[in-house]
C-alpha positions as CSV (number, residue, x, y, z in Angstrom):
1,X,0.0,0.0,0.0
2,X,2.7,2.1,0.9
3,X,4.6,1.6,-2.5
4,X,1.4,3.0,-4.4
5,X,1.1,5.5,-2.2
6,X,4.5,6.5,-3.1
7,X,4.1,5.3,-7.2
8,X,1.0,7.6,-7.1
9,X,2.9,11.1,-5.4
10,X,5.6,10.8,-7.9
11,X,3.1,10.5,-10.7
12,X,1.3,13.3,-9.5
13,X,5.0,15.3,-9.6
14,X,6.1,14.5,-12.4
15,X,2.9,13.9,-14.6
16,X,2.4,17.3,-16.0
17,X,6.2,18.5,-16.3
18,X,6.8,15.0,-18.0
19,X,3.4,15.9,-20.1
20,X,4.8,19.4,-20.7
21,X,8.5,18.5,-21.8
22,X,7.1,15.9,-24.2
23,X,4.9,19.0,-25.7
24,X,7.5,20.9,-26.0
25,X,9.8,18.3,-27.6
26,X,7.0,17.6,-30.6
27,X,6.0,20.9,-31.3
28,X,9.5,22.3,-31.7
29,X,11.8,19.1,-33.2
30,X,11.5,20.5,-36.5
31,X,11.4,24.4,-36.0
32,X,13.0,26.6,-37.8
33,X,12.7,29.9,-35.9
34,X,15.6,31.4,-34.4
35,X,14.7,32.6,-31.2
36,X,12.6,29.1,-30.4
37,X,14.9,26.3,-31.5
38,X,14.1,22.7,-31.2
39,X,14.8,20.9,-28.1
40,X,16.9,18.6,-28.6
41,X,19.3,21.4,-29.3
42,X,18.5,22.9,-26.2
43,X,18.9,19.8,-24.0
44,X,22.5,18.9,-26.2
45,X,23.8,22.2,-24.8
46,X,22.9,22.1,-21.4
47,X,24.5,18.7,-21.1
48,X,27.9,20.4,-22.8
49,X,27.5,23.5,-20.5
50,X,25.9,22.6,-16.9
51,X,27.2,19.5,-16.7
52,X,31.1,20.7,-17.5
53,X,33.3,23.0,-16.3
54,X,30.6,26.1,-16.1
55,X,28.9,24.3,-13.2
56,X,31.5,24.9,-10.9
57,X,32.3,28.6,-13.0
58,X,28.8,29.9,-12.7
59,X,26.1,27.7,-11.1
60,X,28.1,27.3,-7.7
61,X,29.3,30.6,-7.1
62,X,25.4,31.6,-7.4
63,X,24.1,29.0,-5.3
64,X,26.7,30.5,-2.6
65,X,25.0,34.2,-3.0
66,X,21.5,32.8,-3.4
67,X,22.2,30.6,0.2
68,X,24.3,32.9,2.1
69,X,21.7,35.8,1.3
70,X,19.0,33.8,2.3
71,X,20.5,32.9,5.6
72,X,21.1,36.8,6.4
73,X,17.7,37.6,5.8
74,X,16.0,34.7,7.6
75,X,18.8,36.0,10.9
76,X,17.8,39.7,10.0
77,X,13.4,38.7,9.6
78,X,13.4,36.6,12.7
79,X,15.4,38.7,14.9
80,X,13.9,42.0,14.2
81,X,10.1,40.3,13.4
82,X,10.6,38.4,17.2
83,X,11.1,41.7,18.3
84,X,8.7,43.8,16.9
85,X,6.3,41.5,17.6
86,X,6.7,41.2,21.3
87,X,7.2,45.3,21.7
88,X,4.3,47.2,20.9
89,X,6.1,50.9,21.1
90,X,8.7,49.0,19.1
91,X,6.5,48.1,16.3
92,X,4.5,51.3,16.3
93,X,7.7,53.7,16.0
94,X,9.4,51.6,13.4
95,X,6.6,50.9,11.5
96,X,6.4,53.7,8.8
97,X,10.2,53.2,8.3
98,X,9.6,50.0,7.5
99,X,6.4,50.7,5.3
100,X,8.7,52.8,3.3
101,X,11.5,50.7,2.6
102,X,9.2,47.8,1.9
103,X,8.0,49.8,-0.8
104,X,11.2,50.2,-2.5
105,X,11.9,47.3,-5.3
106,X,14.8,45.7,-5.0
107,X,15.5,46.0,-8.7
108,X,15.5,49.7,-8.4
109,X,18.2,49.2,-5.6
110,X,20.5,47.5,-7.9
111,X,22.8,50.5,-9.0
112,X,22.6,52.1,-5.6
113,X,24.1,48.9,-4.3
114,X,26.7,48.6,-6.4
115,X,27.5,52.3,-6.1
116,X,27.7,52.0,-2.2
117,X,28.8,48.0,-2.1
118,X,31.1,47.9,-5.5
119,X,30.6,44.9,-7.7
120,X,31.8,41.8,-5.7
121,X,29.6,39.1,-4.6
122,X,28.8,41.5,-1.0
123,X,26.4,43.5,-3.5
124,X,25.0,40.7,-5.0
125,X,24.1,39.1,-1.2
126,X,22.9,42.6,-0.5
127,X,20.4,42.8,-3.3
128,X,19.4,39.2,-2.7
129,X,18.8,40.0,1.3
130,X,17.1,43.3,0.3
131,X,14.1,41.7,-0.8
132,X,14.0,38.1,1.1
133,X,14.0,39.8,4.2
134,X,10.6,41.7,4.0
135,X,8.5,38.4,3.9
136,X,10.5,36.6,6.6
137,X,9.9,40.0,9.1
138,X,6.4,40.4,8.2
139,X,5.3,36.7,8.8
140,X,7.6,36.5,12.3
141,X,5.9,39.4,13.0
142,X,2.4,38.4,12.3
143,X,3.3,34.5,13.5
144,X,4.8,36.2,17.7
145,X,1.7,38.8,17.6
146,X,-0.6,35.5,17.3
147,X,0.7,34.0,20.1
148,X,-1.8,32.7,22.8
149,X,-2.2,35.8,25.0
150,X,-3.3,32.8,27.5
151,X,-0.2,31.1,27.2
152,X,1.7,34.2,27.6
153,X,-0.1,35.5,31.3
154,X,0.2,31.3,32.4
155,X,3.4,31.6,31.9
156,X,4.2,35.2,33.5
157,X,2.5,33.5,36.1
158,X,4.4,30.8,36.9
159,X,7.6,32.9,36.8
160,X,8.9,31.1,33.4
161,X,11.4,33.6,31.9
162,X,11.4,35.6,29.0
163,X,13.9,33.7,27.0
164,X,12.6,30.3,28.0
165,X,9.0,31.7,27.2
166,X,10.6,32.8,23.4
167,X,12.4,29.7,23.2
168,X,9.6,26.9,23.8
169,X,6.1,29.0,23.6
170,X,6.7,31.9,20.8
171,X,9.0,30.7,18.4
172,X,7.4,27.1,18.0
173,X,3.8,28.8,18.2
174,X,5.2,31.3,15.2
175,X,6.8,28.8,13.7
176,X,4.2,28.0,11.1
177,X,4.3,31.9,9.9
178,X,7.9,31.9,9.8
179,X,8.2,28.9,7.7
180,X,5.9,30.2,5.4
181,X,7.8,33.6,4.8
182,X,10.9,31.7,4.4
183,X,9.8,29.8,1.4
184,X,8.4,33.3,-0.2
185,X,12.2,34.7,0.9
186,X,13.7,31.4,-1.2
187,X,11.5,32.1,-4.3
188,X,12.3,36.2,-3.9
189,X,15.9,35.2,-3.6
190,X,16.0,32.9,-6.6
191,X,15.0,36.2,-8.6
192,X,17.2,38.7,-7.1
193,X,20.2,36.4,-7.3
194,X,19.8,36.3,-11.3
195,X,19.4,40.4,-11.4
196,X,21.9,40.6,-9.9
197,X,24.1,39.0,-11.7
198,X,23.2,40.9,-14.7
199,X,24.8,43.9,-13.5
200,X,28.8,44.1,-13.5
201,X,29.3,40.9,-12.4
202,X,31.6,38.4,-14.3
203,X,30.2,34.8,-13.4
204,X,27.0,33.4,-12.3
205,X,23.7,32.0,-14.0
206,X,22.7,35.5,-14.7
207,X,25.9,36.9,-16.3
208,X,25.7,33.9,-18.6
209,X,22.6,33.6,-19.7
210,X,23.0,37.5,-20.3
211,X,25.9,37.0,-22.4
212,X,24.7,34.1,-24.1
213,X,21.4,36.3,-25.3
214,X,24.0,39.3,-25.8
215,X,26.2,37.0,-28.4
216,X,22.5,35.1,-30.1
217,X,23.6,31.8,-29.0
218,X,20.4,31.4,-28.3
219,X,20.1,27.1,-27.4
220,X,22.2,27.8,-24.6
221,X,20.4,30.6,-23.0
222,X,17.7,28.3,-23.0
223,X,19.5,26.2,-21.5
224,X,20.1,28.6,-19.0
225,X,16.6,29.3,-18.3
226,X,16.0,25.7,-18.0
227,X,18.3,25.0,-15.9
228,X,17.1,28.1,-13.0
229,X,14.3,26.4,-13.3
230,X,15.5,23.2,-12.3
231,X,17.3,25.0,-9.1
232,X,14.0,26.2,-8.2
233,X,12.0,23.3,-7.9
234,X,15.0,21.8,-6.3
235,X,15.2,24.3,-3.6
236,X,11.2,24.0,-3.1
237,X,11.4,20.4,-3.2
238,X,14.4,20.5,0.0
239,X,12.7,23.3,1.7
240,X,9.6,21.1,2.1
241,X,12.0,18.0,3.3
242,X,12.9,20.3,5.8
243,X,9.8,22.3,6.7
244,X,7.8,18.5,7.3
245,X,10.7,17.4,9.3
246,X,11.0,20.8,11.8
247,X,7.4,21.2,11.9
248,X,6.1,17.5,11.8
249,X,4.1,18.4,14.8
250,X,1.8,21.4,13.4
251,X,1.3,19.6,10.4
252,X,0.4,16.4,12.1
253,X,-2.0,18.1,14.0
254,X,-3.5,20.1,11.1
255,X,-3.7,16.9,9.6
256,X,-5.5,15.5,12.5
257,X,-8.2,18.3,12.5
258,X,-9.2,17.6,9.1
259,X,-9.8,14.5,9.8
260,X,-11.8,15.2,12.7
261,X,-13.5,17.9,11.6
């Protein structure tokens, strides 16, 4: 039973992307348009690129950026969201500073960066934490400002400190809302990390796929594209390894009440 279970999850995976590839594949084997070339032309050069010595050139010096960025902003998000949400002045006086650089775009940030940062990989992770960080603040805030105002006065009145009251009744109660700003962060960061690279930089998956539509060699800036998207579904598919594994317990019980109810 457990093997179909299994037999049936990957075919719901991988149905429609196998359905979709396989598309793709007919409808373009025998094109002759420029810009859209056939597949298998695509797929020859992303074995001869990715799978050589541009992996270690390009893909892993932005998997570095992309990860190291996202580790600053999830630091940065839950430090400053833990406390706003458990200071009320706090939140109050900071929050039209906040507002306002929230509404910036990270794109438009791009030159100021490099001005202020130069053109190394620090201004890349910049640009990349510039925009992850908003959803990871925002949801620890919302996720600590839920927390079970009961809890909170039991605990107060049982003398439990503040730290072992963050530790073992905020966090894990906002846990939930931080997870789910940390997978918006990973997807944000995904994005910025390519922008990023398409300013002065001179490796990464942007740069190159930038170049390669700069120079017309078009298969392999498809097979650029192609491969960011395989990144990002990897990414997705590890964060939710990780996410059931740290918060086996809220989804179990979520699981439980539909059930039930």
């Amino acid at each position: 039973m457990n093997i179909l279970n299994f037999l049936r999850r990957v075919l719901y995976a991988l149905g429609l992307p196998a359905a979709l590839v396989a598309l793709w594949w007919v409808t373009s084997v025998n094109s002759t348009s420029y810009y859209f070339p056939p597949l298998p032309d695509v797929l020859d050069q992303f074995g001869r690129l990715w799978l050589a010595g541009r992996f270690a050139d390009d893909v892993v010096p932005s998997l570095v950026r992309l990860l190291t960025g996202f580790l600053v902003s999830a630091v940065i998000g839950v430090a400053l969201g833990v406390a706003l949400g458990l200071t009320d002045v706090l939140r109050r006086g900071a929050e039209p500073v906040l507002e306002f650089l929230r509404a910036l775009p990270p794109t438009v940030l791009v030159p100021v960066i490099a001005i202020v940062a130069g053109i190394g990989d620090g201004a890349k992770i910049l640009v990349i934490v510039s925009g992850c960080v908003w959803p990871v603040l925002l949801n620890t805030v919302e996720g600590v400002r839920a927390a079970d105002d009961v809890m909170i006065d039991t605990c107060r009145t049982y003398g439990i400190t503040r730290g072992a009251r963050l530790r073992h009744m905020v966090l894990p109660a906002a846990a939930p809302q931080i997870a789910a700003g940390l997978r918006q962060a990973l997807s944000i960061g995904l994005i910025l990390m390519v922008i990023g690279e398409m300013f002065a930089a001179t490796n990464g998956l942007g740069f190159s796929i930038v170049q390669f539509q700069r120079t017309f060699a078009i298969p392999q800036m498809w097979s650029g594209i192609i491969l960011l998207g395989l990144i990002g579904f990897a990414l997705s598919a590890l964060f939710t390894v990780v996410e059931k594994r740290v918060l086996g317990w809220y989804l179990g019980l979520r699981e439980s009440q539909k059930r039930n109810g």
